[in-house]
N, C-alpha and C positions, 0 to 999 in steps of 0.2 A: 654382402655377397663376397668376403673377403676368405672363408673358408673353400679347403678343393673342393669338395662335397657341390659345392652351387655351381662350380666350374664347370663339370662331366656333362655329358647330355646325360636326361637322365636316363632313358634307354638302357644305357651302356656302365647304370651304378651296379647291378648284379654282378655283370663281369669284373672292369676293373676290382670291387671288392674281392670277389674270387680270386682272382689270379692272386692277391697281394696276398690274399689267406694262404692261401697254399704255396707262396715264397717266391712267385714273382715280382719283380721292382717294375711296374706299368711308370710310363713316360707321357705319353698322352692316346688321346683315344677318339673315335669319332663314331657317332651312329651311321653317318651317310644320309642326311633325312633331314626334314624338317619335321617338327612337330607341333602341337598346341604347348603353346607354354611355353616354348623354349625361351630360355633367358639370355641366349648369345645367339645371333643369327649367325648362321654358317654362309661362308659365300663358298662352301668348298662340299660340295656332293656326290655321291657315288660310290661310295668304299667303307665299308663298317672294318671296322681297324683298331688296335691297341699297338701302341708302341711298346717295348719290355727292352728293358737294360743286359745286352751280352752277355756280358758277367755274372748275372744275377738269376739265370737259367738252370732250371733244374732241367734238363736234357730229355729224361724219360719219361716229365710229367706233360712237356712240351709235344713230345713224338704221339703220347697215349691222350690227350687232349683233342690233338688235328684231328686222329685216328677217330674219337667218339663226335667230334665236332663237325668236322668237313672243313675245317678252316687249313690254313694252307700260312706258309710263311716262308721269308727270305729275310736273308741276313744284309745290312744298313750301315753301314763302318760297328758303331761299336751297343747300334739296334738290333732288335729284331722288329721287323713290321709286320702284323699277325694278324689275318683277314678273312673274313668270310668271301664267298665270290660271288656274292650279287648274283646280278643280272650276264656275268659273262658268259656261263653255261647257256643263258639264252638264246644269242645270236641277236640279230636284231629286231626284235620284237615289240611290236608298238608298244607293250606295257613298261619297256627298258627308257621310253623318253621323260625326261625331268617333267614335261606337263601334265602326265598322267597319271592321273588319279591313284592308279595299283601300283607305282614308281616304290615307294616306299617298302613295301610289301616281302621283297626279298630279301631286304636288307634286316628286316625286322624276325625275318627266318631263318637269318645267319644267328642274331642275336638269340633267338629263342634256341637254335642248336648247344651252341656255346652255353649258358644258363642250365641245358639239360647234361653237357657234360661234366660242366663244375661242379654241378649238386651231385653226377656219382662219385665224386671225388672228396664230400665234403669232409666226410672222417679222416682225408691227411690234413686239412686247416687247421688252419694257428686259431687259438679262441679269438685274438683280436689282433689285429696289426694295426699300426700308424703309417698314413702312405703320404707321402711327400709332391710336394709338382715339379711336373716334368721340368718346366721354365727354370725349376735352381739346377737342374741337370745342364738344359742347355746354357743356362749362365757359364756356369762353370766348364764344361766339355767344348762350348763351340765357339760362343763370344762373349766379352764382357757386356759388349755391346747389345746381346739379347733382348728386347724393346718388351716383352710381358716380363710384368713383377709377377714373381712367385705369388701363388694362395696359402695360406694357412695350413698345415698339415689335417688330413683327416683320420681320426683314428675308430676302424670300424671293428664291427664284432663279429665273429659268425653266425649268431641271431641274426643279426640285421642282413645278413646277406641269405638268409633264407629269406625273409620278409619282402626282399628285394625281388628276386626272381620268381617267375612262372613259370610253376611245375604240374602238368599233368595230372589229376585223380590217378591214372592207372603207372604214372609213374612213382608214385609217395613212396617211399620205404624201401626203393633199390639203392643198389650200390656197389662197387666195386670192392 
């Protein structure tokens, strides 16, 4: 499990491969969720998220993404942190508590947003990118002392990132 590929939840393998197709540099990432299978227990829930490298913004695919996504974002010293919003449009709604069953549910609706806007985008993707872990970022940007070792780079295709995401029947064939 030394490849980033096993690191991601996997939820969140459509996206991140997306964004790096289309030339963002993602950081790290979180479904917000548990699921079957997961391979790293989260002790940290609530927030479906992607980190993305400042520098490394394309500005108008960023702006035209929220705009088809509903995702929302703020700037992080030299992050962006890039979010769906859950459960906060809810208010306080029994289905918003961690015990509950339909807990998951929002966050999995963020995801599926995001997945439907990267696919109208897929014709500006790279055929394939190599994407790095976020952990040699912060090695490097925050402390030497950073306690995760880096994973293996994963280098994806944009095959694979169709194969990845769910897409709608009535959605197939659009695009921007």
């Amino acid at each position: 499990m030394n490849n980033l590929k096993d690191h991601i939840d996997e939820p969140m393998l459509g996206i991140v491969a997306g964004l790096n197709l289309l030339g963002f540099k993602t950081t790290m990432s979180c479904c917000g969720f548990t699921y079957k299978d997961e391979k790293v227990r989260k002790s940290h829930l609530g927030k479906t998220y992607v980190y993305i490298k400042y520098d490394k913004v394309p500005l108008v695919m960023l702006a035209a993404l929220s705009l088809k996504s509903g995702w929302v974002y703020q700037e992080k010293g030299t992050m962006i942190d890039w979010y769906g919003l859950g459960w906060k449009e809810w208010g306080n709604h029994e289905w918003t508590k961690p015990e509950s069953i339909h807990n998951y549910e929002a966050f999995l609706m963020d995801i599926s947003k995001m997945e439907r806007a990267l696919y109208l985008y897929r014709n500006y993707m790279a055929e394939s990118v190599t994407i790095h872990d976020g952990n040699e970022a912060y090695r490097q940007d925050v402390s030497k002392y950073w306690q995760y070792e880096p994973a293996e780079p994963w280098t994806v295709t944009k095959e694979e990132f169709l194969q990845m995401i769910t897409i709608p029947k009535e959605f197939v064939g659009q695009t921007i």
